[in-house]
C-alpha positions as CSV (number, residue, x, y, z in Angstrom):
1,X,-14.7,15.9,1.6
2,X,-12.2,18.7,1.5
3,X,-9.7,19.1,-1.6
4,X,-6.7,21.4,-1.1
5,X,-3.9,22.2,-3.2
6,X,-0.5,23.3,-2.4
7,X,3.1,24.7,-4.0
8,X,5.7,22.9,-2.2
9,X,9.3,24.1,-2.7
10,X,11.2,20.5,-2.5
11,X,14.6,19.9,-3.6
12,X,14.8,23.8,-5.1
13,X,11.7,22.2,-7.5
14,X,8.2,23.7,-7.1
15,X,6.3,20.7,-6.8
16,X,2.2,20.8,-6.8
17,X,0.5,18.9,-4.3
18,X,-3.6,17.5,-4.2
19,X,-4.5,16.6,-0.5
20,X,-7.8,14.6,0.7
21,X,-8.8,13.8,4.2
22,X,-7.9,15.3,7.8
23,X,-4.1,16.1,8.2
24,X,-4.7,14.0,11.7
25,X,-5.6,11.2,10.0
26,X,-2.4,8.3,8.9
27,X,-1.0,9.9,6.1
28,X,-0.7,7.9,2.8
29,X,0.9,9.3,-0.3
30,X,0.0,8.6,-3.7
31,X,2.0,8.3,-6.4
32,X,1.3,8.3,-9.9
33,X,2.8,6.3,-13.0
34,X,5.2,7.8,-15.7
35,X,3.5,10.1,-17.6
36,X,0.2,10.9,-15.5
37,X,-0.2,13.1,-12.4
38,X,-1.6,13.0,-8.4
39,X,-5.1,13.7,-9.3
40,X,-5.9,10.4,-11.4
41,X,-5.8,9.3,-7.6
42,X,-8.7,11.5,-6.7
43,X,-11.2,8.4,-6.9
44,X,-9.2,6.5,-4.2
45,X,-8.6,9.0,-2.2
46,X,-13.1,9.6,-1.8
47,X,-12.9,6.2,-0.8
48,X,-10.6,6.3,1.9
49,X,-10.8,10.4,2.9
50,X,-13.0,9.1,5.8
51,X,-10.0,7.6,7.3
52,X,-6.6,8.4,6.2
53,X,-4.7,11.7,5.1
54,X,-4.0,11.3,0.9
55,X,-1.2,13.3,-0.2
56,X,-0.7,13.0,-3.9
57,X,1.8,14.7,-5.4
58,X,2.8,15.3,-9.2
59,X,6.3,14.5,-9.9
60,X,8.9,17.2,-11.3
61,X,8.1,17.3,-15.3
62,X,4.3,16.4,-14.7
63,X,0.8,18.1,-14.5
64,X,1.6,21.6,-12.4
65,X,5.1,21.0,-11.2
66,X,8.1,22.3,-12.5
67,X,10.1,20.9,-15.3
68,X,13.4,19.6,-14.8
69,X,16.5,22.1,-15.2
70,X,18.5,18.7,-16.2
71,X,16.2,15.8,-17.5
72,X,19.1,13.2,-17.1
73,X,19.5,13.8,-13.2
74,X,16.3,15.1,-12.2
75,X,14.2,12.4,-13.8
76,X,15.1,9.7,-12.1
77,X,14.6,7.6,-9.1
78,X,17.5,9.0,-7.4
79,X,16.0,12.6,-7.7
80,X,12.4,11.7,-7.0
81,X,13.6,9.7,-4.0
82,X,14.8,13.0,-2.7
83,X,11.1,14.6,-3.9
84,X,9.9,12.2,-1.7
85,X,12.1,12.2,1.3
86,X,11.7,16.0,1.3
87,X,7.7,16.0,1.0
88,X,7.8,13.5,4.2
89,X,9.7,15.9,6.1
90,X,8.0,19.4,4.9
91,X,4.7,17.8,6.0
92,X,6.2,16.9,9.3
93,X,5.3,12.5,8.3
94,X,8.0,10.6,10.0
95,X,6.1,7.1,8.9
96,X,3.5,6.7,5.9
97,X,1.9,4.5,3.8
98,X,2.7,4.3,0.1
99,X,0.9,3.5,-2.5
100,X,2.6,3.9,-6.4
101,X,1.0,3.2,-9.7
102,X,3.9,1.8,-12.1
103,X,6.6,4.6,-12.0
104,X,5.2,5.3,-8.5
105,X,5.3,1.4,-7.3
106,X,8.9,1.6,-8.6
107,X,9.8,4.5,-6.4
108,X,8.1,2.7,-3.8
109,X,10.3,-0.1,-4.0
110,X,13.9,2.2,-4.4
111,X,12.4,4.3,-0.8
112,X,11.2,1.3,1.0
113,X,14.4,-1.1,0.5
114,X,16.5,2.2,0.8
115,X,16.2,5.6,1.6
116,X,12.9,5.5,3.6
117,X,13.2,2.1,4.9
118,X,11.6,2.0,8.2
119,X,9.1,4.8,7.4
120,X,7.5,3.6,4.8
121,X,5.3,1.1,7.1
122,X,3.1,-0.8,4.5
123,X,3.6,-0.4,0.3
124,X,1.7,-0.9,-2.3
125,X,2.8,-1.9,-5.9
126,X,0.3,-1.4,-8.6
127,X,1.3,-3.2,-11.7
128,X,5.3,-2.9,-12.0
129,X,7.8,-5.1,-10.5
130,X,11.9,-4.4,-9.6
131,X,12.4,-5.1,-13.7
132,X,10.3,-4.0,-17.0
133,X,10.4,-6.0,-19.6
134,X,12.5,-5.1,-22.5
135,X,9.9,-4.7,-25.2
136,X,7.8,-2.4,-22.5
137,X,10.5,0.2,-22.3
138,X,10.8,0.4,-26.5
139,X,7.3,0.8,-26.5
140,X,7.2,3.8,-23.8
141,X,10.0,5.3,-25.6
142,X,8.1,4.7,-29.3
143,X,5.6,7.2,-27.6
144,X,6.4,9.7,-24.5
145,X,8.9,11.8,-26.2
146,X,6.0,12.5,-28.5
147,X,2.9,14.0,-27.1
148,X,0.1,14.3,-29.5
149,X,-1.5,17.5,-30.1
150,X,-5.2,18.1,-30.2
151,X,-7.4,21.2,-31.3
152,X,-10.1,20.2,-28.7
153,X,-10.8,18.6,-25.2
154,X,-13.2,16.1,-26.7
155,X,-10.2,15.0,-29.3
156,X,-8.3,14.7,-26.3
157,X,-10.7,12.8,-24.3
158,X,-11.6,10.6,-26.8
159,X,-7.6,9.9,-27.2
160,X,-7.0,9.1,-23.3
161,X,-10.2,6.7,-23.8
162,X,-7.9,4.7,-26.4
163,X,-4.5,4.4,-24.7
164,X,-5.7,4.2,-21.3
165,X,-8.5,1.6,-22.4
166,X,-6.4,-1.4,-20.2
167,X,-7.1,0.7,-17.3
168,X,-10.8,-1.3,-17.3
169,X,-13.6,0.2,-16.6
170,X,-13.6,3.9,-16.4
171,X,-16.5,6.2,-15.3
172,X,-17.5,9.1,-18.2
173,X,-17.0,11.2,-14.9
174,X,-13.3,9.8,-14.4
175,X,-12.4,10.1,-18.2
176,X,-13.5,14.2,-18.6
177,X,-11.9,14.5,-15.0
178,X,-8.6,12.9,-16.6
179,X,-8.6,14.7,-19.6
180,X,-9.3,18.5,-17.8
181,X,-6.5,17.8,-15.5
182,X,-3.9,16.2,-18.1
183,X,-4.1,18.8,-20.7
184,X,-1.8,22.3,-21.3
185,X,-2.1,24.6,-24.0
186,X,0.8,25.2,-25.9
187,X,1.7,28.5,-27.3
188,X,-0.3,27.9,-30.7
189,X,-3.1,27.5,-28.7
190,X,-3.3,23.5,-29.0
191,X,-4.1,21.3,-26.8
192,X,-1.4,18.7,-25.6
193,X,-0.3,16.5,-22.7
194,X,0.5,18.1,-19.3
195,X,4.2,16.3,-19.2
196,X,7.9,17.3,-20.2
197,X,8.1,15.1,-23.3
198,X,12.2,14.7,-21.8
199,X,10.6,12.3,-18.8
200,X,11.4,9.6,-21.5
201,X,15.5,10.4,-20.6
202,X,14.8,8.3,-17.8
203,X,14.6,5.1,-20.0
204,X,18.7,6.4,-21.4
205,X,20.4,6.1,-18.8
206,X,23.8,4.3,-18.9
207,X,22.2,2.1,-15.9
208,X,18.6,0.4,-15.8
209,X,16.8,2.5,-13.3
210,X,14.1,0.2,-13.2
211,X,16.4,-2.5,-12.1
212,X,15.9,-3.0,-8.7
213,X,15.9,-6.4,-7.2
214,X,18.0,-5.9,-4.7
215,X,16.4,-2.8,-3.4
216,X,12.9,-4.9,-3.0
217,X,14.6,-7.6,-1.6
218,X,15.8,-5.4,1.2
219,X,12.2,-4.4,1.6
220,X,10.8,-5.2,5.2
221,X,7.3,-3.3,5.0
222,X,4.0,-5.4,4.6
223,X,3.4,-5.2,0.7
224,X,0.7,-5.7,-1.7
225,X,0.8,-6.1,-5.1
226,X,-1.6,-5.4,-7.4
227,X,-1.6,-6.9,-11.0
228,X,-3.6,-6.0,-14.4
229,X,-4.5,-9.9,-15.8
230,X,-3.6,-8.4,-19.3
231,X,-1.0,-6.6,-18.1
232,X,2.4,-7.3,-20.1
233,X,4.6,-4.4,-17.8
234,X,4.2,-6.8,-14.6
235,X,4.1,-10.4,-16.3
236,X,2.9,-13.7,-14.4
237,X,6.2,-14.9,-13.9
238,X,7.8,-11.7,-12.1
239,X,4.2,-11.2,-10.2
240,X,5.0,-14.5,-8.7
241,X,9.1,-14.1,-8.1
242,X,7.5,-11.0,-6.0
243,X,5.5,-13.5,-4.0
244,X,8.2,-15.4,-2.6
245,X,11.1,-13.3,-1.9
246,X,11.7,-9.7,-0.4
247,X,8.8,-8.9,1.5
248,X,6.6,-12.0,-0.3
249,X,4.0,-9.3,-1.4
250,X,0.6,-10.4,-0.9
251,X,-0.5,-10.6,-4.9
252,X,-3.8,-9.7,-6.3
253,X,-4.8,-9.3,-9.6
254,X,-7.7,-8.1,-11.5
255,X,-8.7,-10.2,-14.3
256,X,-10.6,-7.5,-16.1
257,X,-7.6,-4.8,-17.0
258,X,-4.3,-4.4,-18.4
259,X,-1.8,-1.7,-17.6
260,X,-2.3,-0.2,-14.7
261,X,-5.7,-1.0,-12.8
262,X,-6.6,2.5,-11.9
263,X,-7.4,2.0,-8.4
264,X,-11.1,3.2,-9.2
265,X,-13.5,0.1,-8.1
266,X,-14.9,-1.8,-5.4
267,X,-12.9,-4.5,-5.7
268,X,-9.7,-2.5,-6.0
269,X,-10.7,-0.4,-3.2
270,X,-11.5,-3.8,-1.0
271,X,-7.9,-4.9,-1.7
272,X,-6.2,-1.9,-0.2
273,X,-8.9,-1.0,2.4
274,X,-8.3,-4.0,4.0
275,X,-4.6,-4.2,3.8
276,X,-4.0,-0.3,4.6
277,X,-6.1,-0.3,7.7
């Protein structure tokens, strides 16, 4: 299936875009958690090239976009609402589907109980809910301001095989795909991730960005949420809040992961094949 990559200028930010599947096709974009980028994706988008259009971008401050000029304004949802509003119209999308892996399902949630309401026509929501537990954040910011460094790819691989382990079961394929796309050089000639380490400024804000009951409660789209068993971002308890008010997301969770399920098996691809057809 053809793979095409594109520099889009949205929101006077170069942003780098992966796309899978005929541009005829019902478009879906992808979008990817906190710290990661549009390719971890790649996997879903083979599965469902045949029949959709996969857009995946990767957000300002991630793998080949540009950095934010001003951390605190850019890296929010605010900002990469706009991202996202403006990607829609360069491509000429008036409605898509959306599917968002944690940070992404967040922005899902702020576009599709605000500024794309109406045109985004089903969501998905993998493993985050409209709030994030307390000790979650801590631990985020205990960690993304500070990307290790590595002397090889194999350090690094062997690294992503450790902190993504509650991803479940990963393919040796996926995990040297991961860790070729996720790395930059720095000037020493090391090895680190391919992130602005300032994404973290998202998490000190003087509001909770990741608040956002209100906006999913305004949600009208079909949704379906997916859940890690293990996973202590989206716990039981606001999984099931999700279930009965705003759009009462259809919940399914996969016993054998933690945070996030990375959309890479047949029964994660049965769940959202049958609900984005």
């Amino acid at each position: 299936m053809d793979e095409r990559h594109d520099l889009l200028t949205l929101a006077d930010r170069e942003i780098h875009v992966t796309e899978w599947g005929d541009r005829t096709n019902p478009p879906i974009i992808l979008w990817h958690g906190l710290s990661r980028l549009g390719y971890d994706f790649e996997p879903l988008a083979r599965r469902l090239g045949d029949d959709f259009w996969l857009i995946a971008p990767d957000a300002v401050g991630r793998g080949k976009s540009q950095w934010a000029e001003d951390p605190t304004s850019e890296y929010t949802m605010a900002f990469m609402g706009r991202l996202a509003c403006a990607l829609m119209d360069a491509l000429g999308v008036s409605t898509v589907r959306w599917v968002g892996t944690s940070m992404g399902g967040a922005l899902g949630i702020h576009l599709a109980g605000g500024p794309l309401k109406g045109r985004i026509d089903r969501l998905v929501i993998n493993d985050i809910g409209p709030e994030v537990p307390a000790q979650s954040i801590a631990d985020m910011l205990s960690y993304i301001p500070y990307p290790p460094v590595f002397d090889t790819m194999l350090e690094l691989e062997a690294y992503f095989r450790t902190l993504y382990a509650p991803f479940g079961p990963v393919s040796d394929r996926q995990w040297r795909t991961m860790t070729l796309t996720s790395a930059r050089r720095r000037e020493d000639g090391r090895l680190t991730l391919h992130y602005d380490p300032r994404i973290a400024e998202q998490f000190k804000l003087p509001h909770d960005d990741y608040a956002q009951w209100p906006a999913y409660d305004a949600i009208a789209a079909p949704t379906l949420l997916v859940r890690g068993g293990q996973s202590e971002l989206l716990t039981p308890e606001i999984a099931q809040q999700m279930t009965e008010r705003g759009p009462r997301a259809i919940l399914r969770t996969d016993p054998c992961c933690g945070h996030a399920p990375a959309l890479n098996n047949d029964l994660q691809w049965g769940w959202l094949v049958d609900f984005l057809a």
